[in-house]
C-alpha positions in Angstrom: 21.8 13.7 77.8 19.6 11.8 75.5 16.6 13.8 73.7 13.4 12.9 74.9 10.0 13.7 73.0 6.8 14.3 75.1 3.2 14.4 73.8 0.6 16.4 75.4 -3.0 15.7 74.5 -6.3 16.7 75.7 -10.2 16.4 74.9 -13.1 16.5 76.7 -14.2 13.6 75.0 -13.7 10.5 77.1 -11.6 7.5 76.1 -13.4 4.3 74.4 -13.0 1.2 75.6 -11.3 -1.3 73.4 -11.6 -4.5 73.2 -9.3 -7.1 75.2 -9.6 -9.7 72.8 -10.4 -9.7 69.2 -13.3 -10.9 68.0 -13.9 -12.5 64.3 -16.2 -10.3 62.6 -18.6 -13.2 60.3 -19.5 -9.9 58.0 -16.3 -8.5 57.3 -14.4 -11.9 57.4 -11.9 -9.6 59.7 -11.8 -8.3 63.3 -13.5 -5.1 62.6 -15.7 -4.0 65.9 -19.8 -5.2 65.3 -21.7 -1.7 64.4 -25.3 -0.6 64.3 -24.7 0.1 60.3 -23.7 -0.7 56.9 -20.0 -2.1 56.5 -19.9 -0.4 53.0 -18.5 2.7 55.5 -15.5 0.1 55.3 -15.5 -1.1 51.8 -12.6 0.7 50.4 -10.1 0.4 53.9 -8.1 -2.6 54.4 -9.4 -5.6 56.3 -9.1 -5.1 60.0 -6.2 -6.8 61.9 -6.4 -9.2 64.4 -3.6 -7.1 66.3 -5.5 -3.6 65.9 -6.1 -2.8 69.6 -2.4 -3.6 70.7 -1.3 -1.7 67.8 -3.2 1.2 68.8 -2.1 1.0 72.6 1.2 1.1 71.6 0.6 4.0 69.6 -1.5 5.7 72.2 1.8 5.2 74.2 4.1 6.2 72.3 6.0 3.2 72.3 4.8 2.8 68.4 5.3 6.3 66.3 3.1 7.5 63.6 5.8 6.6 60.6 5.7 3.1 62.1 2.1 2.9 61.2 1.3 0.7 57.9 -1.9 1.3 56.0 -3.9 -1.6 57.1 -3.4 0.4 60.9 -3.7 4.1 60.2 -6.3 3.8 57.7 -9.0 2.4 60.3 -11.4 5.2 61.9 -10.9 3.4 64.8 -7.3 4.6 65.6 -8.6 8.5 65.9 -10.0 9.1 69.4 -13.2 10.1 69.4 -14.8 7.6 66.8 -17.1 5.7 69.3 -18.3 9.1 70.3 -19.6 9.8 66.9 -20.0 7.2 64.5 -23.5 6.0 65.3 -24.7 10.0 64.7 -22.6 9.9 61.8 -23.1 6.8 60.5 -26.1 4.9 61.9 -29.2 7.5 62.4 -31.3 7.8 59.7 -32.5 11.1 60.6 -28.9 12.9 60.0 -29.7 16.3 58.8 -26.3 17.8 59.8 -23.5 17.9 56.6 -19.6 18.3 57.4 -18.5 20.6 55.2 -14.9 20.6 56.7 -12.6 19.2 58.9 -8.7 18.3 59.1 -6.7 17.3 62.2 -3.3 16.3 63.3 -2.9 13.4 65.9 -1.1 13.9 67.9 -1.2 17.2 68.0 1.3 18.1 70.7 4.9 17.5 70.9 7.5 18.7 73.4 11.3 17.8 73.1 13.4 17.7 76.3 17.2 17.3 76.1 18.0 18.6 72.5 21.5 19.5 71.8 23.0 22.0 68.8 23.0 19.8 66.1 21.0 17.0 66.9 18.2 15.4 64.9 15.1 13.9 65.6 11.8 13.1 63.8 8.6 13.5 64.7 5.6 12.1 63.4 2.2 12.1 63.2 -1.2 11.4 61.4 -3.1 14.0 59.5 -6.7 12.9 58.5 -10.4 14.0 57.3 -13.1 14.8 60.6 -15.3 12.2 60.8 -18.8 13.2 58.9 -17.4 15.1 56.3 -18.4 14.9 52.8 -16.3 16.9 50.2 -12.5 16.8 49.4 -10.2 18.9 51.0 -7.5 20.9 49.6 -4.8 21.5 52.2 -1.6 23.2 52.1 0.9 22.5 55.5 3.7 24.9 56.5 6.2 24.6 59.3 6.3 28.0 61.2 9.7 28.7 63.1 12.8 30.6 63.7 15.4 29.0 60.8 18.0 30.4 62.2 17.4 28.0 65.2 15.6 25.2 64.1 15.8 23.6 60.8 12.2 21.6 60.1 11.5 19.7 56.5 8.7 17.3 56.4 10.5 14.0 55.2 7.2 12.0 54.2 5.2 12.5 52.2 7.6 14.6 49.4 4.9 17.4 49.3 3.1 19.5 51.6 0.1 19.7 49.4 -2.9 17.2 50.1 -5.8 16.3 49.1 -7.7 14.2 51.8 -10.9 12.4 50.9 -14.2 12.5 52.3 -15.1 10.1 55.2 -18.7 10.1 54.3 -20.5 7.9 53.1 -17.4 6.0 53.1 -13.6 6.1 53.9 -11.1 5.3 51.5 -6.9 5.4 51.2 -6.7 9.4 51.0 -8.7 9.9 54.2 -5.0 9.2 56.2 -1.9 10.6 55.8 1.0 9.9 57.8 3.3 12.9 58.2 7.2 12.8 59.3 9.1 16.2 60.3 12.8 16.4 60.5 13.7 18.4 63.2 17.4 20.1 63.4 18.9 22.4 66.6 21.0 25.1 65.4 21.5 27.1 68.7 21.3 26.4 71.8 17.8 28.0 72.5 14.2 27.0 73.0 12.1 27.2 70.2 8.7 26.3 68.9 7.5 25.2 65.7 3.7 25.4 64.5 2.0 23.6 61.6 0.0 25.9 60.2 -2.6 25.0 57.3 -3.3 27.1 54.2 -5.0 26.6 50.8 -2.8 25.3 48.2 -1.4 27.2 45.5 -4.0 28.9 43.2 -3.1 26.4 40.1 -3.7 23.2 42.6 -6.8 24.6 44.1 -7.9 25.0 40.2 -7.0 22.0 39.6 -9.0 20.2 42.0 -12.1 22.5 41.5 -12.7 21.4 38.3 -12.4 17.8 39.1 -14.3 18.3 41.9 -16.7 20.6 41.6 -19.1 21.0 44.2 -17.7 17.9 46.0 -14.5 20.2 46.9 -13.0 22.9 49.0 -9.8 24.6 50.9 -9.4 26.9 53.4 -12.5 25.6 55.6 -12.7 28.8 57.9 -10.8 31.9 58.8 -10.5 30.6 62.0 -9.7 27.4 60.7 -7.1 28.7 59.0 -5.4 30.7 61.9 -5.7 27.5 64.7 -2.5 26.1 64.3 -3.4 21.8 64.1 0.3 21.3 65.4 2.6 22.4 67.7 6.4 21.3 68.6 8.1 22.5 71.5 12.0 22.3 71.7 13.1 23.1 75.4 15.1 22.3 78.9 18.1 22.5 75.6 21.7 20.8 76.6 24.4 19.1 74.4 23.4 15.8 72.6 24.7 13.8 70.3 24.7 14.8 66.5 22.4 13.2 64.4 20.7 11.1 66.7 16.9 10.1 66.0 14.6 9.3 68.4 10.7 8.2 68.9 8.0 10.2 70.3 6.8 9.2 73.7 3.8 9.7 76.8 0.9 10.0 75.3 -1.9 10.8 77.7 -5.6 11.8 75.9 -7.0 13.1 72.7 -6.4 15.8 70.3 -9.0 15.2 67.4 -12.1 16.8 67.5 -15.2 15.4 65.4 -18.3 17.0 63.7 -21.1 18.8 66.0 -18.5 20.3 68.0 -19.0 23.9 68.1 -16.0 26.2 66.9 -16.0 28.6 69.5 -15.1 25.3 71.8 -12.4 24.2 69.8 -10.7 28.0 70.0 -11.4 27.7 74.2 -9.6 24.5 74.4 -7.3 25.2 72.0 -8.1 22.3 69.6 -6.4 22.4 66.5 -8.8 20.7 64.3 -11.9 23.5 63.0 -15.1 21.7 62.3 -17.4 24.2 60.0 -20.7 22.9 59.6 -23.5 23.3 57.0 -27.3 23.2 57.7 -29.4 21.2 55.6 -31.3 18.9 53.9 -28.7 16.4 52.9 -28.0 15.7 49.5 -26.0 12.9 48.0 -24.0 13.1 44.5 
């Protein structure tokens, strides 16, 4: 029997509308959707491809995977569900009073595995990113949580499970994105699960990017942040495969990523894994 990988998503957050056909965006010179503010959000991203939307519906699907994602793709806000919902507060009023102090998400979020025999391989991928709205860097530290003497798990890209993700306010830039690829190995015949859990990074790291920083950085968000797991892979229904056979993710159905304004005690409800801790004030820009 062949392995099959499942994605579950949810969100109350309903699901945007995207465009049939793409339109030529005279301001950006690209396709880029028309918004109510400045395109200096954009400046630092790649131009927007003309082939965006079906990109993203494949990947919505499933019938694209994360690690198939190039920059140009996984680098637009657009591709993170949620992002008509809250780019005009974000973005576009002038009265925003509301600062994201912290934020980071996995999407997708939810992965099951059907049909996995002892021995077999297969990767699974995803996109870790910045909440929109947030304004410091983030220090992040990912582990893989899991019985090893079941499952072997090693993330595969990038080569360390340290980042450093970027604001995405005022702007976006390259380190707002990462895409992340776990290699997954059966070594008994048993269900298992595997969470993604986030910590700080090492003292010497966090240091590191303190005093580069400085007030414009921070880790460990929340204790509850820091206790919601942002990922989870399920390994079940187990029979014997094939060794060392790879295989894409598939069914996506909604949303996993969960924006600024959202309150936390929500998230924890519907078991969201991305922790939103806000700050209220006057804001102040560097």
């Amino acid at each position: 029997m062949g392995v099959m990988v499942g994605i579950l998503l949810t969100s109350m957050l309903h699901a945007t509308a995207d465009p049939a056909t793409p339109v030529f965006n005279t301001e950006t010179n690209d396709y880029r959707p028309h918004y109510n503010f400045s395109y200096n959000v954009f400046k630092n991203l790649p131009t927007f491809p003309i082939d965006f939307w079906m990109k993203k519906s494949l990947f919505e699907n499933q019938e694209l995977v994360a690690s198939k994602l190039t920059p140009e793709y996984y680098l637009q806000p657009e591709i993170i569900p949620g992002w008509n919902d809250w780019h005009d507060p974000i973005y576009a009023w002038s009265n925003r009073t509301t600062v994201g102090v912290y934020g980071i998400s996995i999407y997708p979020s939810r992965f099951d595995i059907d049909g996995m025999g002892v021995g077999e391989t297969v990767n699974v991928s995803a996109l870790l990113h910045t909440a929109f709205g947030i304004e410091p860097y983030q220090g992040a530290q990912l582990t893989a949580v899991c019985d090893p003497a079941v499952v072997s798990v090693t993330l595969t890209r990038p080569s360390s499970n340290i980042f450093l993700l970027a604001p995405t306010y005022p702007t976006f830039n390259a380190t707002w994105c990462y895409v992340v690829n776990y290699k997954i190995t059966l070594l008994q015949k048993k269900n298992a699960t595997i969470t993604i859990m986030e910590s700080k990074p090492p003292q010497a790291i966090d240091d590191q990017y303190t005093n580069e920083y400085g007030s414009r950085y921070i880790s460990g968000g929340s204790i509850l942040g820091l206790r919601v797991p942002k990922a989870q892979i399920y390994i079940h229904e187990i029979s014997n495969g094939s060794e060392g056979k790879e295989t894409q993710t598939q069914n996506t159905s909604a949303i996993t990523n969960w924006l600024p304004y959202v309150v936390v005690a929500v998230l924890a409800a519907v078991g969201i894994v991305a922790v939103v801790v806000y700050a209220k004030r006057t804001r102040k820009h560097p």
